[in-house]
N, C-alpha and C positions, 0 to 999 in steps of 0.2 A: 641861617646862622653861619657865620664862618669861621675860619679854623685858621692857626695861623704853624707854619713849620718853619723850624729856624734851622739856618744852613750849619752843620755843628762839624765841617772837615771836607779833606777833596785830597784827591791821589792826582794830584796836578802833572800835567801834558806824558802820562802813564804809559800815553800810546802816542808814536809821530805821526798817525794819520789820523782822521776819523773810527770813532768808537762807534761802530752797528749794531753789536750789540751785548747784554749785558746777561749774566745766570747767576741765581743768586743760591744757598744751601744757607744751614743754620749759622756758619761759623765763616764763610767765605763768598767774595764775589767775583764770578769770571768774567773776561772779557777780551771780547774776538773787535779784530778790527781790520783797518786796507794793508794791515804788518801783517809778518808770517808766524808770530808768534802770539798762543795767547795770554793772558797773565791771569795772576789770581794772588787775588787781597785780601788780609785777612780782614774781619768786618769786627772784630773780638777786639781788636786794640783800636785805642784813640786815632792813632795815627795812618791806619789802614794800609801797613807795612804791603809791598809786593813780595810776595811768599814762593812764586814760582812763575818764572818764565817757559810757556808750552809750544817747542819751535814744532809747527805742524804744518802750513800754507805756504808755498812758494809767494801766491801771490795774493796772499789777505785772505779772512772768514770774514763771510754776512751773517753767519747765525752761529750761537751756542747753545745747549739746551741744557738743561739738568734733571734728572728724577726725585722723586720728592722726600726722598733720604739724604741726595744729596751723595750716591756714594757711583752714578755713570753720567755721564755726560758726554755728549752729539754736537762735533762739530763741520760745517760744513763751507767749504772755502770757493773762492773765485773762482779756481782752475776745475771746479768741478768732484774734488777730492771730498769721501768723507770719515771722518777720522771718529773711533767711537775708547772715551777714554773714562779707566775706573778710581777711584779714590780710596785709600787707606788710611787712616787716621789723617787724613786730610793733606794727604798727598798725591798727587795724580800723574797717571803714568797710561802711554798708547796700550789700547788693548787691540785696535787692528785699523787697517786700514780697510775701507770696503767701497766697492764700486755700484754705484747706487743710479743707472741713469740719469743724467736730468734733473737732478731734485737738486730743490730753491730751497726752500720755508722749513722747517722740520718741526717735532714737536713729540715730547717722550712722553710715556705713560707715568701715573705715580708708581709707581713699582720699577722700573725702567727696564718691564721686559720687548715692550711694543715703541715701536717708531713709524713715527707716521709723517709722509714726507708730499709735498706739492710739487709737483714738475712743471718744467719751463714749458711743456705741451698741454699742459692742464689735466692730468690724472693724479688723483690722490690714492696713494699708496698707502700700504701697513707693512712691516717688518715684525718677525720675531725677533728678536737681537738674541734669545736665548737658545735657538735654533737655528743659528748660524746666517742670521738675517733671510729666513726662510720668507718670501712674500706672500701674505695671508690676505690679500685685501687690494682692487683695483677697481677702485672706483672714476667711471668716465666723468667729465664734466662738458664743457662744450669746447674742449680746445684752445683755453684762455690760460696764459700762460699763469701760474699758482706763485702769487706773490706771499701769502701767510695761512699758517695754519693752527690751526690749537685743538687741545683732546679734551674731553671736559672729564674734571678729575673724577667723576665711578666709571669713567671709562667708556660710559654708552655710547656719547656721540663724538661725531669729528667736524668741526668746522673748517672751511676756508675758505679765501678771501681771492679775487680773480683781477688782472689786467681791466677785462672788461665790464667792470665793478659788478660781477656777480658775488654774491657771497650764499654757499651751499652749508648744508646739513645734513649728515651721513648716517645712519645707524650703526653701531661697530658689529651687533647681532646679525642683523638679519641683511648690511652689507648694501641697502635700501634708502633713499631719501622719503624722509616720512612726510615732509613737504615741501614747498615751493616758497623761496624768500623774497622779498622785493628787493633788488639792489641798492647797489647808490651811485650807479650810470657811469662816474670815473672811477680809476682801478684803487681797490683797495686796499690798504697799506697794512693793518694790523685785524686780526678777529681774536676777543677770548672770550672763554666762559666763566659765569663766577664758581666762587668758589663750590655753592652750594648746585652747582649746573643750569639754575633756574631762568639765565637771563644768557643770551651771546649778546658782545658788546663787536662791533663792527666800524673801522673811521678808515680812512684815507684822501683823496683830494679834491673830494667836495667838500670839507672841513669840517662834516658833519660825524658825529657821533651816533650811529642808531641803536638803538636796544632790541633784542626780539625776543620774545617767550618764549625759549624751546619746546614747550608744552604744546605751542597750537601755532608757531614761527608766526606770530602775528609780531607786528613793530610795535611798539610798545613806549616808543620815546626818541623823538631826536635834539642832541645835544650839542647847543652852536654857544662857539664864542671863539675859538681860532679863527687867524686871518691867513691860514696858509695850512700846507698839508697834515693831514695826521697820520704822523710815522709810528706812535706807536703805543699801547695799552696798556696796565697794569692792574687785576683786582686786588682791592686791599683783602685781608686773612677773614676781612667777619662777611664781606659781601657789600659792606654799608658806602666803601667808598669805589671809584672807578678813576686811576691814572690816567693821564694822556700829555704826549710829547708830541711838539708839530717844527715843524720847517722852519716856522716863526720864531724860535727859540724859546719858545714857554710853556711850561709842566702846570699843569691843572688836576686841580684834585675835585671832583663832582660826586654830590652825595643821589647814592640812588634813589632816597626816601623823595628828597623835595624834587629830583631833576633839575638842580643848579649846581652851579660852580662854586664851591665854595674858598677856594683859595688858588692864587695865582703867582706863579714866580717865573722870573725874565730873569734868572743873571746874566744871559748873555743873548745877544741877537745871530749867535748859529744855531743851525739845526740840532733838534735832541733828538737822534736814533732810538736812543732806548730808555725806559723809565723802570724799574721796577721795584714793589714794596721789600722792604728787610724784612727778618724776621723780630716778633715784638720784644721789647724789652721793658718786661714789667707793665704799664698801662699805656704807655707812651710808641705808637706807629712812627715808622719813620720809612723814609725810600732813599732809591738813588738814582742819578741820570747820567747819562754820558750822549756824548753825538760829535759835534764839530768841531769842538773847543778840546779836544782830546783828551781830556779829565772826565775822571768821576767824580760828581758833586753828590755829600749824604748829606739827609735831613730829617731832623724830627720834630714829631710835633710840641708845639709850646704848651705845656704843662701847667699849671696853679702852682704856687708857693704850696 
């Protein structure tokens, strides 16, 4: 069965270079890009006003993060810089700058006491951020530089995703991999978890989607229909659906149940960096994308009379 979402608004060329990537809270959406500043939208009104200009990167952010209150947010820039900033009534403001070796990929806890970051030498690290970013966690890998990472939201495990298309599984407990993944041979662009942790969702530039059982890290499903890299993931809120943004310029919406694609949008043939779902409104899911075309495009799904 498929599903159809209509494009319903866009914060048109928001950003003058490439948008990498995107954070979303209940009421606003952020977003880092090859500018030194990030922005933030609000998602409440039709028009998706820019609400605040965040000058923090000399020379661009690839990653934003946000906690699932929606009240710190992680970003982390070209020059190496990583800036960790708080929210009040939905205003945001530096809460420090911190010198964090190395780290690419980043990824907050829902509570956003924990930060967990992939380095260009391939260790996946943990932070306190409430302990003054004390390092609680050093996990080796095989020296592949850490292109992505994600925490799966009760916090147990940490995935990510490798240069040399490993893609690992950490325990946050015991600090342990409790097993061994098959890759996907080229380096890997995106890893999440759903929301309920039951599935990692893994793509990058084999074009392939794989799914793995965090339960027993068996593969579980691989998910083709891009003709070009997969930059990036998003689960939808109930588990049922799984985003993806590729090189190709097209967002796909694949339902877990059938392992199909259920719906597909090209508005444009550049790269979409980043996909991610909103928060629901009423019965109606909707997302947003951004990448090459230096807008944010929102959508929701189409509704019955």
């Amino acid at each position: 069965m498929s599903k159809q979402y209509l494009s319903y608004g866009s914060a048109d060329n928001t950003h003058p270079t490439d948008v990498f990537s995107l954070a979303v809270t209940n009421k606003q959406i952020l977003s880092a890009s090859g500018s030194n500043a990030l922005q933030v939208h609000s998602t409440t009104d039709p028009d998706f006003p820019l609400v605040q200009d965040l000058e923090a990167h000399k020379v661009g952010c690839h990653h934003v993060v946000t906690d699932g209150k929606g009240s710190r947010a992680v970003s982390v820039g070209f020059g190496g810089e990583v800036v960790i900033w708080a929210s009040h009534d939905g205003t945001w403001s530096k809460t420090k700058d911190v010198a964090l070796a190395d780290v690419w990929a980043v990824a907050l806890s829902a509570d956003g006491q924990h930060l967990a970051g992939a380095t260009q030498n391939g260790h996946i690290k943990v932070w306190n951020l409430d302990a003054n970013e004390e390092e609680i966690r050093d996990h080796e890998t095989q020296g592949s530089f850490g292109t992505c990472i994600d925490l799966s939201p009760d916090g147990r495990f940490i995935a990510s995703g490798h240069e040399s298309g490993s893609v690992y599984i950490f325990s946050t407990e015991t600090g342990r991999m409790p097993f061994s993944l098959s890759g996907l041979v080229k380096p890997v662009r995106a890893v999440a978890f759903s929301p309920g942790g039951k599935f990692l969702a893994a793509a990058g530039d084999s074009r392939v989607i794989v799914l793995y059982d965090t339960s027993s890290g068996e593969q579980v499903a691989s998910l083709t229909g891009h003709s070009a890299w997969i930059l990036t993931l998003s689960w939808s809120h109930t588990g049922e659906y799984l985003l993806s943004g590729s090189f190709d310029g097209k967002v796909k919406v694949w339902s877990i149940d059938t392992r199909n694609c259920v719906a597909t949008h090209s508005e444009t043939e550049k790269a979409i960096w980043s996909v991610k779902w909103l928060p629901k409104v009423g019965k109606s899911e909707g997302f947003a994308t951004a990448g090459a075309s230096r807008s944010i495009a929102f959508y929701r799904e189409a509704t019955g009379g």
